[in-house]
Backbone as a chain_set.jsonl record, in Angstrom:
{"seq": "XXXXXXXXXXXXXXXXXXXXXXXXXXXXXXXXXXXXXXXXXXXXXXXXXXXXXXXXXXXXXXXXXXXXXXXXXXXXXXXXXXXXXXXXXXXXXXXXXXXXXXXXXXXXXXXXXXXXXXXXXXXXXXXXXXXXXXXXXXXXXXXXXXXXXXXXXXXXXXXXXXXXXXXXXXXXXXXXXXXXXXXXXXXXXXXXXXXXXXXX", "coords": {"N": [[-14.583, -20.216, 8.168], [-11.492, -19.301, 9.833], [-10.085, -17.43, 11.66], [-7.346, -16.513, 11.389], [-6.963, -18.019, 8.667], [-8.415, -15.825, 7.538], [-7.252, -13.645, 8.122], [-4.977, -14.456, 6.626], [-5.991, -14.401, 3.859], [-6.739, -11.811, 3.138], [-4.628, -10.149, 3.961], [-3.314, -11.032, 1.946], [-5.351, -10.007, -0.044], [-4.517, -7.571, -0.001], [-2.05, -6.903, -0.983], [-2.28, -7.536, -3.735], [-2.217, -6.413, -7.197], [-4.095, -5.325, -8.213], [-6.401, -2.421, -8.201], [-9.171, -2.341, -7.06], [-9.124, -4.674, -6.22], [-7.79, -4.078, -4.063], [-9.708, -2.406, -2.71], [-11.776, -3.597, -1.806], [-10.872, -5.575, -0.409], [-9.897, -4.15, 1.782], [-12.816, -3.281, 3.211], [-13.862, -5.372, 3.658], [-12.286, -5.842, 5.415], [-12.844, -4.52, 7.811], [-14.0, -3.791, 10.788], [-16.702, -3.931, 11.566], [-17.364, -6.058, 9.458], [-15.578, -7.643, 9.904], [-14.118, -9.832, 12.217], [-11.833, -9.852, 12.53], [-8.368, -9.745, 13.729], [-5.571, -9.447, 13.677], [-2.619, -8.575, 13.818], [-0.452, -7.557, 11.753], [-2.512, -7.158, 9.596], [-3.857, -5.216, 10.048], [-1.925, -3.27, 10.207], [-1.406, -2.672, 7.887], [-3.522, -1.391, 7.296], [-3.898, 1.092, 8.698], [-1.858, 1.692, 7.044], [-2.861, 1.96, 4.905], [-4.366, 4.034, 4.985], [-2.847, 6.243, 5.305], [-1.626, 6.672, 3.34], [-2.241, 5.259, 0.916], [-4.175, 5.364, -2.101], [-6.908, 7.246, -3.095], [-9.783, 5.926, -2.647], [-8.925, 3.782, -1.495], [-8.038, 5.392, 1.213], [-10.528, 5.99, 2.208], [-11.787, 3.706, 2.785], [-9.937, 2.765, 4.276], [-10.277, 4.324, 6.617], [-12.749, 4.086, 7.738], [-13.037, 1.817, 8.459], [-11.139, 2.249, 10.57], [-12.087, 4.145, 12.114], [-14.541, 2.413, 12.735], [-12.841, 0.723, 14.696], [-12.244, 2.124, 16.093], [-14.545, 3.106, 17.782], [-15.446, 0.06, 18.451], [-13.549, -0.649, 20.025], [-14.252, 0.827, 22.244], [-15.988, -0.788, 23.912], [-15.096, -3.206, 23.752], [-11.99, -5.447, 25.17], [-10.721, -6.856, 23.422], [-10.742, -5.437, 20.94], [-9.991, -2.879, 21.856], [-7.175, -3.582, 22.472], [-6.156, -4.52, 20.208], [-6.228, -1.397, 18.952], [-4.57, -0.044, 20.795], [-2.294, -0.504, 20.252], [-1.622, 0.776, 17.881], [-1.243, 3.533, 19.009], [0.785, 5.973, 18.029], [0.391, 5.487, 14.988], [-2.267, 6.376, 14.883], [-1.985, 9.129, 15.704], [0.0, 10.137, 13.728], [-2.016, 10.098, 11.476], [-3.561, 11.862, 12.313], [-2.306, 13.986, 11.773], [-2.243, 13.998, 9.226], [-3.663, 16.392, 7.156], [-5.826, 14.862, 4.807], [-5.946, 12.475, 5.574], [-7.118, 13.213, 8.513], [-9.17, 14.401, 8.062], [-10.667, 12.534, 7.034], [-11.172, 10.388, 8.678], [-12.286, 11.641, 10.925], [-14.628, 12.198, 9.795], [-15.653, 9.843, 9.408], [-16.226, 8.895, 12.056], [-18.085, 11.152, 12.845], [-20.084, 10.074, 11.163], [-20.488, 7.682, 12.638], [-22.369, 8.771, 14.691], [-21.396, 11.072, 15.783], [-22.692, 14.458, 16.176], [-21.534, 16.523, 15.21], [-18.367, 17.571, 13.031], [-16.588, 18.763, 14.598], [-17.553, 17.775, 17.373], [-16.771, 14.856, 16.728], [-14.062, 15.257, 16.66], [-13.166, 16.025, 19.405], [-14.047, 13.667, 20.634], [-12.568, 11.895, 19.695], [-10.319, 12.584, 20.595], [-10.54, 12.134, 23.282], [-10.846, 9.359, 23.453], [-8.368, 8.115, 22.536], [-6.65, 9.178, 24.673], [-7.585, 7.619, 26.648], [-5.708, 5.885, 26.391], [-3.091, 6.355, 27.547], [-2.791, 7.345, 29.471], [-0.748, 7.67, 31.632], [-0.054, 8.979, 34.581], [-0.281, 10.647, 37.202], [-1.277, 13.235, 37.07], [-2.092, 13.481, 33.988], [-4.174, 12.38, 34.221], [-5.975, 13.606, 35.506], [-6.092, 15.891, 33.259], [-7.469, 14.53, 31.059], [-10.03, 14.161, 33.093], [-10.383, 16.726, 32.381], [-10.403, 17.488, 30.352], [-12.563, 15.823, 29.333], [-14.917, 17.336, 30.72], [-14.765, 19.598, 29.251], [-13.385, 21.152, 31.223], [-11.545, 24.109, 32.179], [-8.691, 26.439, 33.665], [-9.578, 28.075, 36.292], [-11.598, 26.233, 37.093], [-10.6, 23.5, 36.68], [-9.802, 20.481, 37.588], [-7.217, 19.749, 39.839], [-4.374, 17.401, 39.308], [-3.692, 17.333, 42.107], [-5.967, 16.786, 43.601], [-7.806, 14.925, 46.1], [-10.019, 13.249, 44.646], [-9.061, 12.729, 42.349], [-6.856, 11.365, 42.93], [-7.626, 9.092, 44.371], [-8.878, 7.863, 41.945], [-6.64, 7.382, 40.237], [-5.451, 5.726, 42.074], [-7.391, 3.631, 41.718], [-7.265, 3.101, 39.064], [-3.994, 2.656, 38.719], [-4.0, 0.487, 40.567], [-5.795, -1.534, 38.879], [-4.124, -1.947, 36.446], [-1.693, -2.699, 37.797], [-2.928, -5.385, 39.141], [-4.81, -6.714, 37.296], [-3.237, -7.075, 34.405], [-3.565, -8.049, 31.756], [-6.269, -6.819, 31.217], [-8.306, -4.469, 29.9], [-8.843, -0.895, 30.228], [-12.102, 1.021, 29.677], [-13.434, 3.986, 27.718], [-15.931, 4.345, 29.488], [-15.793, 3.259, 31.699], [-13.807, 4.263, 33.306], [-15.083, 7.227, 33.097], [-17.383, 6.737, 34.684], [-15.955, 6.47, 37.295], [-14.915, 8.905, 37.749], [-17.4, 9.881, 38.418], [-18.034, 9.092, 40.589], [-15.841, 9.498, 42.061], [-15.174, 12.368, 41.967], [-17.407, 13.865, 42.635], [-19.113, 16.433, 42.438], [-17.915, 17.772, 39.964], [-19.819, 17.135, 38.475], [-22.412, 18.235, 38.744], [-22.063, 20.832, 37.744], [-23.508, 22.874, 34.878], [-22.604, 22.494, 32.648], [-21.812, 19.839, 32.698], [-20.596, 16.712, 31.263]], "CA": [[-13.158, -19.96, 7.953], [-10.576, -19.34, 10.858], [-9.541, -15.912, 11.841], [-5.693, -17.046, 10.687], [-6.614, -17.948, 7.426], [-9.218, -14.624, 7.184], [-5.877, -12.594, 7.526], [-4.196, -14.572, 5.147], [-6.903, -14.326, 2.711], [-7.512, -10.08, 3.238], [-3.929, -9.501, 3.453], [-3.422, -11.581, 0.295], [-6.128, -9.237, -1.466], [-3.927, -6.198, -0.127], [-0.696, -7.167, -1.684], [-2.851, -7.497, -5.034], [-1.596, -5.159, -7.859], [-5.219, -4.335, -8.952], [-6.685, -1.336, -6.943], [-10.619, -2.938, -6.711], [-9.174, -6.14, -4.882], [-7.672, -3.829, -2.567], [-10.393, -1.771, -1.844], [-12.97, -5.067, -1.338], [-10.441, -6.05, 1.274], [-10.11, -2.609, 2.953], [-13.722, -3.16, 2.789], [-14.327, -6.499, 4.246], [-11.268, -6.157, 6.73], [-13.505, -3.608, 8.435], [-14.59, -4.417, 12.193], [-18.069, -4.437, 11.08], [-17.452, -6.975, 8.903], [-14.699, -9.235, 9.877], [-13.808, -10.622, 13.826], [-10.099, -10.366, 12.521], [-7.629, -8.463, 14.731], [-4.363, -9.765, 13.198], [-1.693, -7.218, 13.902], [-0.155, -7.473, 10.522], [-3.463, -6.583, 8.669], [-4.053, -4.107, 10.982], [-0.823, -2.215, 9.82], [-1.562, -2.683, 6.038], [-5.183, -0.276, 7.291], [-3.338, 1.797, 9.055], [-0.649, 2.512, 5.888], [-3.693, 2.332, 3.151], [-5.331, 5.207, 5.354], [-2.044, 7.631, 4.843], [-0.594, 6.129, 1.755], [-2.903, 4.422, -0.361], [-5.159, 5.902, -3.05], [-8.27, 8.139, -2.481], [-10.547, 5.131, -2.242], [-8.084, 2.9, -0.144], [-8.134, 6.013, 2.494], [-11.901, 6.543, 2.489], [-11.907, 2.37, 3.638], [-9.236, 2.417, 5.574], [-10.481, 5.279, 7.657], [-14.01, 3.827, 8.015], [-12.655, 0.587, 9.385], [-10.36, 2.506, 12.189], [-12.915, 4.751, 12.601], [-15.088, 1.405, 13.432], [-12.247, -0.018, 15.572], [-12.208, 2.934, 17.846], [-15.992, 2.535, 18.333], [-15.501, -1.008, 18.998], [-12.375, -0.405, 21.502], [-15.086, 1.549, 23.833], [-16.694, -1.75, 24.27], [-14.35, -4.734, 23.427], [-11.226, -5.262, 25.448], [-10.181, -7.64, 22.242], [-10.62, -4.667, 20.317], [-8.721, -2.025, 22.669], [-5.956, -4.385, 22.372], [-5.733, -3.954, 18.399], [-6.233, -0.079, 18.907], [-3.483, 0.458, 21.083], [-0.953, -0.741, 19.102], [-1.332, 1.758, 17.195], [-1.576, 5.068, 18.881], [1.915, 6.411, 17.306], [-0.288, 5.371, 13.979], [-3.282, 7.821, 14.935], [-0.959, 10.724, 15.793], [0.196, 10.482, 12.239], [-2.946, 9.94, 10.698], [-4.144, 12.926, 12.554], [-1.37, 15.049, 11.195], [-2.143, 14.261, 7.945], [-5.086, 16.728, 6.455], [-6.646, 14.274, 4.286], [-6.393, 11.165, 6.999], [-7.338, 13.35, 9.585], [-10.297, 15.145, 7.817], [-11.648, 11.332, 6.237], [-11.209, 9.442, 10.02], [-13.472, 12.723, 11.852], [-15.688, 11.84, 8.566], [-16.193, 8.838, 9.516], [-16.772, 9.069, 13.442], [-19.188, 11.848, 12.55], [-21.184, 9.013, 10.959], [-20.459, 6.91, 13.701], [-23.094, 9.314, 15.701], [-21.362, 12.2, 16.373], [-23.104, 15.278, 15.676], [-20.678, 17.506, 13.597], [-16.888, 16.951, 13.201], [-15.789, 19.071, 16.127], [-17.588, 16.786, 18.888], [-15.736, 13.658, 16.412], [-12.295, 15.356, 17.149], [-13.247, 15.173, 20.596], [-14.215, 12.123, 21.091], [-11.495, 11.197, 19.285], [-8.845, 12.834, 21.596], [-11.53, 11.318, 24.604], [-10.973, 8.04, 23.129], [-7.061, 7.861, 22.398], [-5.824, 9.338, 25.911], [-7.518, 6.515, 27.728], [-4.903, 4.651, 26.2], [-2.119, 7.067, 27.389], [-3.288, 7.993, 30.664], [0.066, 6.912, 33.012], [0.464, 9.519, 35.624], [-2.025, 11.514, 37.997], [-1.772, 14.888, 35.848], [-2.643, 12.759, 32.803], [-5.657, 11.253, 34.416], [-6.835, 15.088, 35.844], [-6.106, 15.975, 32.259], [-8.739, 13.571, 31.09], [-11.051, 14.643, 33.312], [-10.885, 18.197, 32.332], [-11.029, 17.622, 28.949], [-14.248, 15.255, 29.236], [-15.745, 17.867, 31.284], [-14.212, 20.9, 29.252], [-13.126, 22.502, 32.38], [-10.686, 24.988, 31.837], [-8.877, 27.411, 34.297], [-9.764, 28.462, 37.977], [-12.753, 25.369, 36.823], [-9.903, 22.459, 36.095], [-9.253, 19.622, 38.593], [-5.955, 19.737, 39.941], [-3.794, 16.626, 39.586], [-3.172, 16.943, 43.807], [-7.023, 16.521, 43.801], [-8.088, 13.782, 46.671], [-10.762, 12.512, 43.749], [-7.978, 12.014, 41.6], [-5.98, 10.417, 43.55], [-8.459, 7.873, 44.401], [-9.177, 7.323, 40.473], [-5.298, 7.237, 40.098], [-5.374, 4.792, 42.563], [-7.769, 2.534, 40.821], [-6.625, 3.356, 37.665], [-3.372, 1.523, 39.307], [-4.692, -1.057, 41.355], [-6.321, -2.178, 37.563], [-3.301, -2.046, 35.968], [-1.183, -3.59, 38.407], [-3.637, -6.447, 39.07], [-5.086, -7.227, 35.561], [-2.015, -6.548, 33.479], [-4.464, -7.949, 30.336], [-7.649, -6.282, 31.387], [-8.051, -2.673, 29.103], [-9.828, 0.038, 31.165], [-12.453, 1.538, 28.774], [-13.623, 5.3, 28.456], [-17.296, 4.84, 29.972], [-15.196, 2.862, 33.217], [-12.966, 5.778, 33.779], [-15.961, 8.006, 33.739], [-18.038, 6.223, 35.993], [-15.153, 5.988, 38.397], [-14.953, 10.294, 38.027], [-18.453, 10.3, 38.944], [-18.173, 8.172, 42.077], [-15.104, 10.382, 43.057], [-15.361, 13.97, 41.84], [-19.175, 14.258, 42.15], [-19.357, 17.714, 42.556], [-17.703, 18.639, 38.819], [-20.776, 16.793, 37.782], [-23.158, 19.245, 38.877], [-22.039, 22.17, 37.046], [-24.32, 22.743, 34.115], [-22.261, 22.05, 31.1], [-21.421, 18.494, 33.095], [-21.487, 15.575, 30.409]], "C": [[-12.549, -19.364, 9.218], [-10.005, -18.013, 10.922], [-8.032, -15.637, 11.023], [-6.01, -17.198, 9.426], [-7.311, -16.483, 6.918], [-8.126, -13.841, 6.828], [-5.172, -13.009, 6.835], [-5.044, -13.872, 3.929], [-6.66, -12.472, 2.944], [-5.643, -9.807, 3.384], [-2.856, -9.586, 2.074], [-3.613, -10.245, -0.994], [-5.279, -7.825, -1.36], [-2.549, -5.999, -0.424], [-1.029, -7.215, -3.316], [-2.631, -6.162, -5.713], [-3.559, -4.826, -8.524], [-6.128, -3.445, -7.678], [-8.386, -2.063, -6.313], [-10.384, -3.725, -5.966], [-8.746, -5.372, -3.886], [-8.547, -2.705, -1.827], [-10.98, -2.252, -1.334], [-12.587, -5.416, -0.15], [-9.998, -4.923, 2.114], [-11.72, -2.973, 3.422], [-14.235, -4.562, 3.513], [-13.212, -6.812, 5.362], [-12.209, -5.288, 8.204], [-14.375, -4.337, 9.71], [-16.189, -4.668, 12.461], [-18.623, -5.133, 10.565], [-17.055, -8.033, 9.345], [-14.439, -9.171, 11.415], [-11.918, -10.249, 13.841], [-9.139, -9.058, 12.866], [-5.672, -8.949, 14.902], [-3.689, -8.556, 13.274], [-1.001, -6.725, 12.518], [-1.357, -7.03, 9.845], [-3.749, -5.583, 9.25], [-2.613, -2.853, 10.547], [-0.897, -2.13, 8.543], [-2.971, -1.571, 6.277], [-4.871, 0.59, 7.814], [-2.186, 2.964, 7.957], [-1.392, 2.376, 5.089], [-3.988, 4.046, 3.811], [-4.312, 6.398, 5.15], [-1.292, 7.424, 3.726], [-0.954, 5.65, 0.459], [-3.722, 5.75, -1.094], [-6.293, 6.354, -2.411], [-9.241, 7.111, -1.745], [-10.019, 3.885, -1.036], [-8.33, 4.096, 0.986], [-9.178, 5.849, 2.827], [-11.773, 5.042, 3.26], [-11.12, 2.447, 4.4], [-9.613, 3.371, 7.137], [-12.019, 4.592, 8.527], [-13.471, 2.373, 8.897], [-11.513, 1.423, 10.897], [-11.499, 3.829, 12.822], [-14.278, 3.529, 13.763], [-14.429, 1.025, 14.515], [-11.958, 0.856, 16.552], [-13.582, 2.745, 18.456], [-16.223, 1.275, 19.094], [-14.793, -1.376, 20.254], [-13.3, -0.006, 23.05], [-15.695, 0.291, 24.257], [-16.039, -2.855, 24.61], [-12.886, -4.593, 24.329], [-10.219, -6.112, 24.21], [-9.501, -6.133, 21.193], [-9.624, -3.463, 20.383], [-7.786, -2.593, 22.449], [-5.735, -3.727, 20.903], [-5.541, -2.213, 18.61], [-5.189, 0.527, 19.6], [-2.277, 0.399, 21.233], [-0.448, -0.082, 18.002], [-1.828, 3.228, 17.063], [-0.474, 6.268, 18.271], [0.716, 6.672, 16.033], [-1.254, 7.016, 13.923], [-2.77, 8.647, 15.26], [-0.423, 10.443, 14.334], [-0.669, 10.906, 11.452], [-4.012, 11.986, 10.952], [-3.503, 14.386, 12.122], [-1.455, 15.178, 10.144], [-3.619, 14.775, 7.082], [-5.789, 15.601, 5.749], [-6.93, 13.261, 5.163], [-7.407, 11.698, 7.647], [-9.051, 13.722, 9.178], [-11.494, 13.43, 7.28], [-12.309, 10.327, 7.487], [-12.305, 10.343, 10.817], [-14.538, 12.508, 11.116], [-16.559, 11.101, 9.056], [-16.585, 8.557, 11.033], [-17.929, 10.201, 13.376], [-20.618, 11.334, 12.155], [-21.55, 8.02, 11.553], [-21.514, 7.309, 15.094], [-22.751, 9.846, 16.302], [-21.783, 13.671, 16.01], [-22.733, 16.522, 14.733], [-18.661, 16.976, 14.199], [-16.133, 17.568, 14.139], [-16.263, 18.104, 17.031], [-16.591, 15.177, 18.159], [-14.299, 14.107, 16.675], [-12.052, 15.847, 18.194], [-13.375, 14.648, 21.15], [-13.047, 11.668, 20.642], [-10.399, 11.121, 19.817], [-9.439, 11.885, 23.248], [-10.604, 10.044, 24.69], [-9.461, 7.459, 23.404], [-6.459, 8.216, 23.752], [-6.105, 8.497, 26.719], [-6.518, 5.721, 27.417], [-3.604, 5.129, 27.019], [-2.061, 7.574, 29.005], [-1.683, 6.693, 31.721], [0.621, 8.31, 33.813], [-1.003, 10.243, 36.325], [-2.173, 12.968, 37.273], [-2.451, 14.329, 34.461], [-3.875, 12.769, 32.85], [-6.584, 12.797, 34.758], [-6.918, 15.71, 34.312], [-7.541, 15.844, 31.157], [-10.16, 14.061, 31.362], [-11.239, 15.585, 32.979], [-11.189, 18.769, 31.207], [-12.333, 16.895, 28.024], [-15.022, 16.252, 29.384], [-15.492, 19.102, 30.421], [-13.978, 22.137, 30.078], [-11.619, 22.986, 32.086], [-10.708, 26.26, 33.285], [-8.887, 27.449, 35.486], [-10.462, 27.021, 37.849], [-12.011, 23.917, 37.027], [-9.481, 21.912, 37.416], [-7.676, 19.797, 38.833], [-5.155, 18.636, 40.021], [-3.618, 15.769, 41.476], [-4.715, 16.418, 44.2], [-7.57, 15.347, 44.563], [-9.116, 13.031, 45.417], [-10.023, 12.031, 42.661], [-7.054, 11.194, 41.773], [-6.002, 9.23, 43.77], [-8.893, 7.239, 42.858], [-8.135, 6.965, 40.242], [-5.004, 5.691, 40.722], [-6.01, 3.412, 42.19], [-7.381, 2.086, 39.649], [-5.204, 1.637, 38.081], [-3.131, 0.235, 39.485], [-5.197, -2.086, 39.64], [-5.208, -2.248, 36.803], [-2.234, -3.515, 36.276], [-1.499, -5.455, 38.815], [-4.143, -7.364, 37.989], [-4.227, -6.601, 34.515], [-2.765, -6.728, 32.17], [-5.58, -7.312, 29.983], [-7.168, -4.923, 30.582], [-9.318, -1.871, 29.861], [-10.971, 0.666, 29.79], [-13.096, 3.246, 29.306], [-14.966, 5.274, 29.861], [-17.151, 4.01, 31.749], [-14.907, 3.881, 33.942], [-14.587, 6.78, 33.858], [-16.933, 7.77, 34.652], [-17.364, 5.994, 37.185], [-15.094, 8.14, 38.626], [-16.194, 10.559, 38.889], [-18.713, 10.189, 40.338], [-17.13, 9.297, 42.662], [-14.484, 11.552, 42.849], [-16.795, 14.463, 41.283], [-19.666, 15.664, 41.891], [-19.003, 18.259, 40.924], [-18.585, 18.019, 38.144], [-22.18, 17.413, 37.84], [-23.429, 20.139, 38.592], [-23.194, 21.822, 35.641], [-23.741, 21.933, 33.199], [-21.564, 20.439, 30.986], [-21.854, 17.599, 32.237], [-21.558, 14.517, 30.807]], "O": [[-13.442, -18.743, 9.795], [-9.376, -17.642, 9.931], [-7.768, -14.723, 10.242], [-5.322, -16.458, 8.723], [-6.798, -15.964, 5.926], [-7.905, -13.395, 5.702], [-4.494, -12.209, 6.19], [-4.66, -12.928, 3.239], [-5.635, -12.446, 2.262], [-5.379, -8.933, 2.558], [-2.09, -8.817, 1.491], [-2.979, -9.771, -1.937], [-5.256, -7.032, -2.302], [-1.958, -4.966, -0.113], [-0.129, -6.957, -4.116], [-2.764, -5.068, -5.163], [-3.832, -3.931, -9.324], [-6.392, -3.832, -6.539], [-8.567, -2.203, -5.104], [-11.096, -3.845, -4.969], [-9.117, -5.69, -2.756], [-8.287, -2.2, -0.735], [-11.169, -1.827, -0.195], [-13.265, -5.583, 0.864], [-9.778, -5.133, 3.307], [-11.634, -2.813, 4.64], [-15.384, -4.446, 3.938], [-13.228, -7.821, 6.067], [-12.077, -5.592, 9.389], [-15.211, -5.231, 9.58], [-16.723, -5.383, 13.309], [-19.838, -5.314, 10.656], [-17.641, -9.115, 9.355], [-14.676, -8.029, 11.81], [-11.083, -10.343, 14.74], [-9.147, -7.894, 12.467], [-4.873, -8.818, 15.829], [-4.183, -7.532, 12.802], [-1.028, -5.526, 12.241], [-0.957, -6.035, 9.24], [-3.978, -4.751, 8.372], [-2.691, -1.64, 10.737], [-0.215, -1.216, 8.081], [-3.361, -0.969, 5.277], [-5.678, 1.472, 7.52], [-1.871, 4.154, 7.981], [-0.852, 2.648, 4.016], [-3.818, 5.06, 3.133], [-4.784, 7.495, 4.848], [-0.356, 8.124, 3.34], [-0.364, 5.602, -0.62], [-3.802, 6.885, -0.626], [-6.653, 5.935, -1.311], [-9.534, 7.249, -0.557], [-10.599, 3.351, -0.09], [-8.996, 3.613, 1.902], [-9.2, 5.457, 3.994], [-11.642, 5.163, 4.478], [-11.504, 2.172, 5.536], [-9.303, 3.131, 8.304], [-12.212, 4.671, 9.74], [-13.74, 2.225, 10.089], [-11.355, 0.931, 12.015], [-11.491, 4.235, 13.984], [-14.704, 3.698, 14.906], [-15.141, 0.888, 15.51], [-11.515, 0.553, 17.66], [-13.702, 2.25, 19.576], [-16.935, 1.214, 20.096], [-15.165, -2.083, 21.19], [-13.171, -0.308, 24.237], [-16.014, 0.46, 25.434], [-16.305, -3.48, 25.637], [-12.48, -3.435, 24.236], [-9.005, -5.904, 24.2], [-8.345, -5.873, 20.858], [-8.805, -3.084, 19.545], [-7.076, -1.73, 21.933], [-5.232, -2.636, 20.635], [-4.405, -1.844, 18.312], [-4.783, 1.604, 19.163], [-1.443, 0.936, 21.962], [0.604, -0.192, 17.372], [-2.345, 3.898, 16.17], [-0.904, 7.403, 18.07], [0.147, 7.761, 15.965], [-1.111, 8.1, 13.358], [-3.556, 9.528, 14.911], [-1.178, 11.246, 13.787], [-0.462, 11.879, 10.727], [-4.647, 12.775, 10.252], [-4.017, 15.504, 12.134], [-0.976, 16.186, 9.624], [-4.432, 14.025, 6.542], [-6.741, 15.346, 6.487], [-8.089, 13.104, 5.549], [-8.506, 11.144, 7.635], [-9.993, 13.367, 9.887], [-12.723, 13.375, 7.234], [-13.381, 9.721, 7.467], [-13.22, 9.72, 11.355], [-15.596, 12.608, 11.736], [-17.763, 11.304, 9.211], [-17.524, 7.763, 11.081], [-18.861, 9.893, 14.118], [-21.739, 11.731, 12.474], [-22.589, 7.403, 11.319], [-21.602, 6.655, 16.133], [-23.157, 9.784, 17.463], [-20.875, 14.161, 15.338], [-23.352, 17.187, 13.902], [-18.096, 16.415, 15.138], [-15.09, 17.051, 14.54], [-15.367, 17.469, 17.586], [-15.871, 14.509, 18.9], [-13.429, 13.264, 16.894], [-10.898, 16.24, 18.368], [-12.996, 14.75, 22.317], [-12.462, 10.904, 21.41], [-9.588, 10.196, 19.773], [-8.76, 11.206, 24.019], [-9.854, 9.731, 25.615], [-9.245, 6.578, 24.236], [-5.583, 7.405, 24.055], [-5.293, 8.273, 27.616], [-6.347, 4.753, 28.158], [-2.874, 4.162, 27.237], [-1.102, 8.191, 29.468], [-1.697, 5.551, 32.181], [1.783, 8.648, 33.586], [-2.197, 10.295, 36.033], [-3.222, 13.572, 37.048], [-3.406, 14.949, 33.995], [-4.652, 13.047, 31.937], [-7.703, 13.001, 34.286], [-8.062, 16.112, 34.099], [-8.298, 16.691, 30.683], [-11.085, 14.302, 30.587], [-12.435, 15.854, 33.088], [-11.789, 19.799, 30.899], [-12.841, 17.089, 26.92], [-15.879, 16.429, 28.519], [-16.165, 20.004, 30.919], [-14.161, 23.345, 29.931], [-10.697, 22.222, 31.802], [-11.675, 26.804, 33.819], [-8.033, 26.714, 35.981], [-9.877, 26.283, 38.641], [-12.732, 23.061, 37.54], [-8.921, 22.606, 38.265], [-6.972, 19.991, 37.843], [-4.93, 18.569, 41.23], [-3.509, 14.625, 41.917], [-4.751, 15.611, 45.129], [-7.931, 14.48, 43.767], [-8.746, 11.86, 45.327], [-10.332, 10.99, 42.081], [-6.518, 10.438, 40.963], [-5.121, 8.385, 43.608], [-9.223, 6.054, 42.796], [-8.257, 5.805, 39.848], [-4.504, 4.746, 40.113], [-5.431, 2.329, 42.284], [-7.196, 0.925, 39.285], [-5.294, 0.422, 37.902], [-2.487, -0.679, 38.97], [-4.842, -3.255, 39.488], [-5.552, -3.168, 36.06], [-2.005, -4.575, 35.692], [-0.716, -6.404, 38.799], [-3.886, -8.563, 37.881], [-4.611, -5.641, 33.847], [-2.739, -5.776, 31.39], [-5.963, -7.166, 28.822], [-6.04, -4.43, 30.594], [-10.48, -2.261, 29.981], [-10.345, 0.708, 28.731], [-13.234, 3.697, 30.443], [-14.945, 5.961, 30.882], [-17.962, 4.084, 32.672], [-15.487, 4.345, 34.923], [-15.069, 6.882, 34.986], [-17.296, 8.67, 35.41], [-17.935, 5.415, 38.109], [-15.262, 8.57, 39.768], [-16.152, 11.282, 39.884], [-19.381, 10.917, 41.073], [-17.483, 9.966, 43.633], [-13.42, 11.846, 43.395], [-17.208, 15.036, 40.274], [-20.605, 15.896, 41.13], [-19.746, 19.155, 40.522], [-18.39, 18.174, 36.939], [-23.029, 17.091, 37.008], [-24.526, 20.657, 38.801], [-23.632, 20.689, 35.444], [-24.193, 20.826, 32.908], [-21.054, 19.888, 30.011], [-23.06, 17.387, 32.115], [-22.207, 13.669, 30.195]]}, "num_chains": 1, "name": "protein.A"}
């Protein structure tokens, strides 16, 4: 079956007045399951996860919880995800969203729900990252440097990441930078804040 009709079919089942069909397709819309990165179904998982019923959130969270996982890898995927970072600033405002989505990145292999609601901020500012304080930002909240400790925006190593950063932008307007790029580009040109102990 065809990605086009998949999102017919799944956002079919989520227009369905009985609550089971629409948890199945919360449930099989999920990036673990399905290939399908329809923008329209993608906003129906987005509004189950702060609007729908207990069991519609718990799926809808587990599938955007998947599709940030998948974003670090997929530039297909990044695409879907940052269409809706407005979305996750809501979701994150809303106690039950916010507490069901850290849930579910927690199970995603993060070791308790504070390192998931920093990965999670990790994850979302690569999308957000347009200026050189942004991008020092970034780094200082990968590295948790804080303080006298914290890169400075004017930073020649930032500048040069800024500059790639850029150059990738400018050049591959479709290309999506992912986090584990950006940090391999810190490493190459602020080697030194990788030396400190608590360096991740």
């Amino acid at each position: 079956m065809s990605k086009a009709r998949d999102a017919d079919r799944l956002l079919k089942a989520l227009g369905d007045s009985g609550y089971d069909v629409r948890c199945a397709a919360l449930r099989d819309a999920c990036p673990c399951r399905s290939h399908v990165r329809d923008p329209g179904l993608w906003r129906e998982i987005f509004d189950r996860a702060l609007n729908g019923g207990m069991r519609e959130r718990d799926r809808a969270a587990h599938a955007i919880g998947t599709l940030m996982e998948k974003a670090e890898r997929s530039d297909e995927w990044r695409e879907v995800l940052a269409r809706h970072t407005g979305d996750l600033d809501a979701l994150m405002q809303d106690p039950r969203a916010s507490r069901v989505l850290l849930g579910q990145m927690k199970r995603h292999g993060h070791a308790h729900r504070g390192a998931a609601r920093q990965g999670f901020r990790r994850r979302k500012a690569v999308l957000d990252l347009r200026t050189p304080a942004q991008l020092a930002g970034w780094v200082n909240a990968h590295l948790g440097l804080e303080g006298r400790d914290a890169v400075l925006a004017s930073d020649p190593g930032v500048a040069r990441m800024w500059n790639w950063l850029r150059h990738r932008v400018t050049r591959q307007p479709g290309r999506n930078t992912k986090e584990v790029e950006l940090l391999a580009k810190a490493r190459r040109y602020l080697p030194h804040l990788f030396q400190r102990p608590s360096a991740a």
